[in-house]
N, C-alpha and C positions, 0 to 999 in steps of 0.2 A: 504493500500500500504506500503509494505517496504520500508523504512529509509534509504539511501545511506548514506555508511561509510563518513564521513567528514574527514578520512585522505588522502591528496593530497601530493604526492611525486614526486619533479625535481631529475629525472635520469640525471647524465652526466657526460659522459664517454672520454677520453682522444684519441683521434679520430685516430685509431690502429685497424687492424683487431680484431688483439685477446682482446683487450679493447671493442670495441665495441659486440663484440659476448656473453662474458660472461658478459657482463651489460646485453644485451636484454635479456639472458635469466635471470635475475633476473629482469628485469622489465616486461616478460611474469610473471615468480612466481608471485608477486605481483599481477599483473591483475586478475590471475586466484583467487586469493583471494578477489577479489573486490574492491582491491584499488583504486582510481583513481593514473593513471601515467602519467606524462608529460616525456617525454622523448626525450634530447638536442641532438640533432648531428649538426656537421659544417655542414654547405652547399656539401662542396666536398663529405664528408661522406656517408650523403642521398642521393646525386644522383647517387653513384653508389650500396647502398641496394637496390633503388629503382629497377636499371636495371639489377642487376643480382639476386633479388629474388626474392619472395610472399611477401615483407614484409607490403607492405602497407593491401594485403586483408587479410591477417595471423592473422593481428593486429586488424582488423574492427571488428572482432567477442568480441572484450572486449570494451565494450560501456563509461566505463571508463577511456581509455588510450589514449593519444594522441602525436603524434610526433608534435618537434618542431625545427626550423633549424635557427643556429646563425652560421656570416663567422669567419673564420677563418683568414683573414687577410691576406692572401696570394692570388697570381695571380691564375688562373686559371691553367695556363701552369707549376706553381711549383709542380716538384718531389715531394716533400712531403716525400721524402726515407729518410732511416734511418740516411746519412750523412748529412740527412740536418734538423736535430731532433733538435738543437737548435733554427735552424730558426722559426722553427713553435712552440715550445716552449715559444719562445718569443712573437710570434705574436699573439697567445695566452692571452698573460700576460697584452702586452699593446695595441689589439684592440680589443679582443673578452669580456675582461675583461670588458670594458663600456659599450657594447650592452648590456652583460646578468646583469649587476645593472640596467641598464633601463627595461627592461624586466619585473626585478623583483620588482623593484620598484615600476613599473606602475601595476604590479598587472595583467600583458597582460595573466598571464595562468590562471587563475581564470576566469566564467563567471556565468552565473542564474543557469546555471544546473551543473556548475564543483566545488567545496571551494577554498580559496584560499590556498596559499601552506603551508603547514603543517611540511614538512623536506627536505630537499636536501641530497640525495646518491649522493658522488662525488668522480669522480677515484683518489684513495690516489696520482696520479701523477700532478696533477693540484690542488692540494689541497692547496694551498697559494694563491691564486688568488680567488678562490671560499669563503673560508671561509675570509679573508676579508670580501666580501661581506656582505656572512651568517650571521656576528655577527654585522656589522651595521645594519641589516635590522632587527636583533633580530630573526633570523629564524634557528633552529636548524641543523646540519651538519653530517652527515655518513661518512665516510670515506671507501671506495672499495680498496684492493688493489685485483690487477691480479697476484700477483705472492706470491708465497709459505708461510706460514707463517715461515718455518725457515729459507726461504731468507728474509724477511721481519723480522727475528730476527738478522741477522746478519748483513744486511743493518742499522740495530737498533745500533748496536754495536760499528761499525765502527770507532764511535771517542774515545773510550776506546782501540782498538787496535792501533789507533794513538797515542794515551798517554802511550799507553803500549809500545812503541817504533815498535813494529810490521808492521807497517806502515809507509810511503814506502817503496815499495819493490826496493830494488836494482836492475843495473843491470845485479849483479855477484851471487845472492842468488840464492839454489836449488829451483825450482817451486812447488816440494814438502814437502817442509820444513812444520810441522805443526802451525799454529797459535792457541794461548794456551788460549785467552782470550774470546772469544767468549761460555759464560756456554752453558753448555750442549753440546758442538760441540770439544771440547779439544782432541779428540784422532781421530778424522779424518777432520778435516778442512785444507786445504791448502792454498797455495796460488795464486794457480793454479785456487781453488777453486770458488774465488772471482772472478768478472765483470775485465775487461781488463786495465778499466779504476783506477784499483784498483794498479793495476801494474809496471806503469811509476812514476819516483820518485817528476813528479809535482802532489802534493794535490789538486790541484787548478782546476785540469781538468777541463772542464766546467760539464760534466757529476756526477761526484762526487757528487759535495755541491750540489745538486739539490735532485739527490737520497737521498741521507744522511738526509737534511732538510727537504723533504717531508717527510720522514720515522718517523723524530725526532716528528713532529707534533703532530703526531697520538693521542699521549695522551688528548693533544686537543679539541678534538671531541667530542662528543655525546655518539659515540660506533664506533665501528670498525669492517666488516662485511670483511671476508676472504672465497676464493673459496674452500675449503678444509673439512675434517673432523677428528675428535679427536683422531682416534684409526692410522692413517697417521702421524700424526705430534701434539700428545699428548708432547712429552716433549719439544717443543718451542714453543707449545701453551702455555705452562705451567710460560714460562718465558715471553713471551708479557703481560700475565694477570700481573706482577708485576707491569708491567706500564703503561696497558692499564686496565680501569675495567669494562667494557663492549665488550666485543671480542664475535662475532656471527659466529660460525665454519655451514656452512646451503649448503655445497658442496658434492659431485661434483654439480656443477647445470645443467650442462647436464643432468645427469643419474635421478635427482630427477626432472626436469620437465618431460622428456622421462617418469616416472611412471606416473607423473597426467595426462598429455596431457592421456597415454594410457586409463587411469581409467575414463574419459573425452570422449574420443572419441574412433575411431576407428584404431588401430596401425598404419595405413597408412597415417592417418591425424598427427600421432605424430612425425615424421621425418621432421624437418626444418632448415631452413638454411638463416644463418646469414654473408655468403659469401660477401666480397667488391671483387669479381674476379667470373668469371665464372667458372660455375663449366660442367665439362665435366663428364658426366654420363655411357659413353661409358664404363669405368674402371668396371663398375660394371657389366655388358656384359660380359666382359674379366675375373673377379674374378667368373664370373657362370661356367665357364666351369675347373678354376683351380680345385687341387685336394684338399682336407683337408688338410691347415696347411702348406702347399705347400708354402706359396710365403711371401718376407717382403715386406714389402710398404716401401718406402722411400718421406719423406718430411723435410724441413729444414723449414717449415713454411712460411709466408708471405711479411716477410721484407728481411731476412739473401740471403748474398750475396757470390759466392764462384769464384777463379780465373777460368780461363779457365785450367791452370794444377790442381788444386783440381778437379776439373769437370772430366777430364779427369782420372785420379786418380781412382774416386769413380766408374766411366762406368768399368773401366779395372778390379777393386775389383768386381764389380756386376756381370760380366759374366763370370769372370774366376773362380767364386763361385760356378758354374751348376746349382745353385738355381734360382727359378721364382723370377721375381718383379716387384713391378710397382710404379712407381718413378714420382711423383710433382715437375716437371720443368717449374716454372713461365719464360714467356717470359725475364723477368729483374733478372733470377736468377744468370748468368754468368756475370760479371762483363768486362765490355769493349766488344770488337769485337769476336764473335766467327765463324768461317766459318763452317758451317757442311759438307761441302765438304771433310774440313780436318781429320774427322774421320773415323779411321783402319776399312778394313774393318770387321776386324774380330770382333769389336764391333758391327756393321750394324748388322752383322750376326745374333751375339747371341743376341743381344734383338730382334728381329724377332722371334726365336728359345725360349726366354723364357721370355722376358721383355716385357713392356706396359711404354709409359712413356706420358701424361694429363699435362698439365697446372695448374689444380686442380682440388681437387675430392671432395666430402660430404664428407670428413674426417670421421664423425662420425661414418656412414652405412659402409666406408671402413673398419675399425676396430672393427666392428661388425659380419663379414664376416666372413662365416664358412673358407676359403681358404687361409685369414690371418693369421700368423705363428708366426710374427717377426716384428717390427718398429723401422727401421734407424732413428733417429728423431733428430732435434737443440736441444732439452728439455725445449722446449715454458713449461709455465705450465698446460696451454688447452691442450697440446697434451700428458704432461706424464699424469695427471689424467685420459683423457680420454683412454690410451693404460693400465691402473691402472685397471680402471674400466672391461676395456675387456676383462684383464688376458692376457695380451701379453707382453714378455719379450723385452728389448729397447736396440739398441745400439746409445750412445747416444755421437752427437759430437755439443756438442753447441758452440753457436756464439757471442753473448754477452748477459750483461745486468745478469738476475735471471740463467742462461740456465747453464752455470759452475756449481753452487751448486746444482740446480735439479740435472743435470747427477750428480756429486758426492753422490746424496741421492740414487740416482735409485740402483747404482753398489756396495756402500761401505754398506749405513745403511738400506735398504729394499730388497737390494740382489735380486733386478729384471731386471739386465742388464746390458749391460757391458762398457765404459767409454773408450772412443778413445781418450783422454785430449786431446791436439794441434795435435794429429797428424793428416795429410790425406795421406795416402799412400796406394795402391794398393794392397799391398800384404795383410796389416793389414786388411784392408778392407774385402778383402776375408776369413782372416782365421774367421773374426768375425763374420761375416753372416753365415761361416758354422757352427763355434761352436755354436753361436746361435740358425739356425733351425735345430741341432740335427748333424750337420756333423762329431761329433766324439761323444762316448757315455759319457751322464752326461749332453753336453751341459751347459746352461747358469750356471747350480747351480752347474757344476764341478767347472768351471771359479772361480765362486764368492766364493768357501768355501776351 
């Protein structure tokens, strides 16, 4: 009888769509290699994989893996939305943080047929809380981050642009002023560039020192395991290895579970879905019948929130474009009251006439799609890798946090699309989607050169 690997791995991920998604599939990878995995979701988290996907019978097929669920410290009835990112941050830090040393301590993931644990993968975002732990228990530490390694270079930076005087930004400074200090990035970094919270002349933001510190850590670590790969973002790879010396570039991890799952099984068994939101599958009905190349998708992602006139805004830009689309409009995406009664009808019209607009979609099969042209996108980093991966040009209007420097990568330094910085306006809107999908000749790479 064969020998079961005796490395045991605690996955745990920072409880985020797109944190959770691009962990599990790196705790599929692993499975599929035989590792045993434990893998931590809060309570909230699990119970909604549970009800909107396969994941519990997905997962049964790796006789190694196992899911494991600690609270999160918060009511049942908390938003849990992105305004309220400290609170669950916190709650975090000072009540999920003693469960999981009890956890570990007692040895509860180990049993006769599992080892006991072997190393902890933890989202570079809760990475102070975790590794305490880690290094009283004497148990070695990974480090995750989800987002880019040259945002995760320049988050790296940040207290040398402080020191450089670069830091804060005025009220009265151009937003495209370049920032000089950040290597490798000197001839297009802005400051526009940088997280929002990068912007306001208090340091202190709560958001800040939190990114920054977590970031600074890293060195820390064991190794440092990023969603990405070398020929993308070879030269801020080039500059984390100065001060990291274990950096594992092992991305997109979509696109390379998508190849084992297939070489594994059957293509049809290889499409899944790691959704906390339902997904409506109807869009994919609607994109059989579009024409090649025909239509952009629009998504802002999971969390990001827009007024009812940005909303507005973006409807007027989509139809008055004559292009097809089909648009992920979570129930919580408009912010405040919106009445849909109040909408022209001349909008009613033309999304009838050429739009589709879903809750949400399999992202991934969407942008797989022969009928997909084009991606409106926040520039989550899940979603530029994956529109990366599928050869589709971005217009990219991000919202916070990593999403500012991806779009500045997508349009300035990879010249795959085009960068709306703060604006929302209709018109811009429009002219962007058409130059985009071809509405004057040259399109995206006239734009960009």
């Amino acid at each position: 009888m064969e020998q079961c690997p005796t490395a045991h791995v605690l996955i745990f991920p920072f409880p985020a769509q797109g944190h959770v998604n691009s962990m599990l599939k790196l705790a599929e990878l692993l499975g599929l290699a035989g590792i045993h995995v434990t893998f931590l979701n809060t309570d909230f988290i699990h119970d909604r994989l549970v009800r909107y996907t396969d994941i519990e019978t997905r997962f049964s097929c790796y006789p190694e893996f196992q899911f494991k669920t600690v609270s999160d410290g918060l009511s049942a009835d908390h938003p849990r939305s992105l305004d309220k990112f400290m609170e669950l941050y916190d709650s975090l830090n000072s009540k999920t943080k003693p469960l999981l040393r009890e956890m570990l301590a007692s040895n509860q993931l180990g049993s006769n047929t599992r080892p006991s644990l072997t190393c902890i993968i933890v989202d570079g975002l809760i990475s102070i809380f975790t590794s305490d732990i880690a290094n009283e228990l004497q148990i070695p530490i990974i480090y995750f981050r989800t987002i880019s390694a040259s945002c995760f270079w320049a988050f790296f930076s940040v207290p040398n642009i402080i020191e450089a005087g670069e830091l804060p930004v005025r009220g009265n400074e151009d937003m495209d002023h370049l920032i000089t200090t950040v290597p490798g990035m000197e001839s297009f970094l802005r400051y526009r560039d940088l997280p929002r919270f990068c912007r306001g002349i208090d340091l202190n933001h709560f958001n800040l020192p939190i990114f920054v510190t977590e970031t600074q850590r890293s060195p820390q670590a064991h190794a440092l395991i990023l969603n990405t790969f070398e020929d993308l973002e070879g030269p801020a790879l080039f500059h984390i290895r100065t001060h990291c010396s274990k950096v594992y570039t092992i991305g997109p991890f979509h696109s390379l579970l998508k190849f084992q799952l297939e070489a594994k099984r059957s293509l049809s068994q290889s499409q899944s879905s790691n959704s906390l939101f339902e997904v409506d599958r109807s869009c994919m009905t609607w994109l059989d019948a579009q024409p090649l190349k025909s239509v952009i998708y629009v998504s802002f992602g999971s969390i990001s929130t827009m007024t009812k006139d940005e909303h507005m805004e973006f409807w007027f830009g989509l139809v008055n474009s004559k292009k097809r689309f089909l648009w992920v409009l979570r129930s919580d995406s408009i912010a405040g009251e919106h009445d849909r009664n109040e909408v022209p009808i001349e909008l009613v019209e033309g999304t009838k006439e050429r739009g589709y607009i879903v809750s949400w979609t399999p992202q991934e099969e969407v942008l797989d799609h022969h009928a997909i042209g084009g991606f409106l996108t926040h520039s989550g980093w899940n979603s530029t890798l994956e529109s990366v991966v599928a050869g589709l040009p971005m217009i990219c209007w991000p919202y916070f946090g990593d999403q500012q420097l991806n779009s500045r990568f997508v349009s300035e330094v990879w010249k795959l699309g085009l960068d709306m910085k703060d604006v929302c306006d209709r018109f811009i809107v429009e002219k962007m989607v058409n130059d985009l999908m071809g509405g004057k000749e040259g399109g995206v790479h006239e734009i960009n050169n």
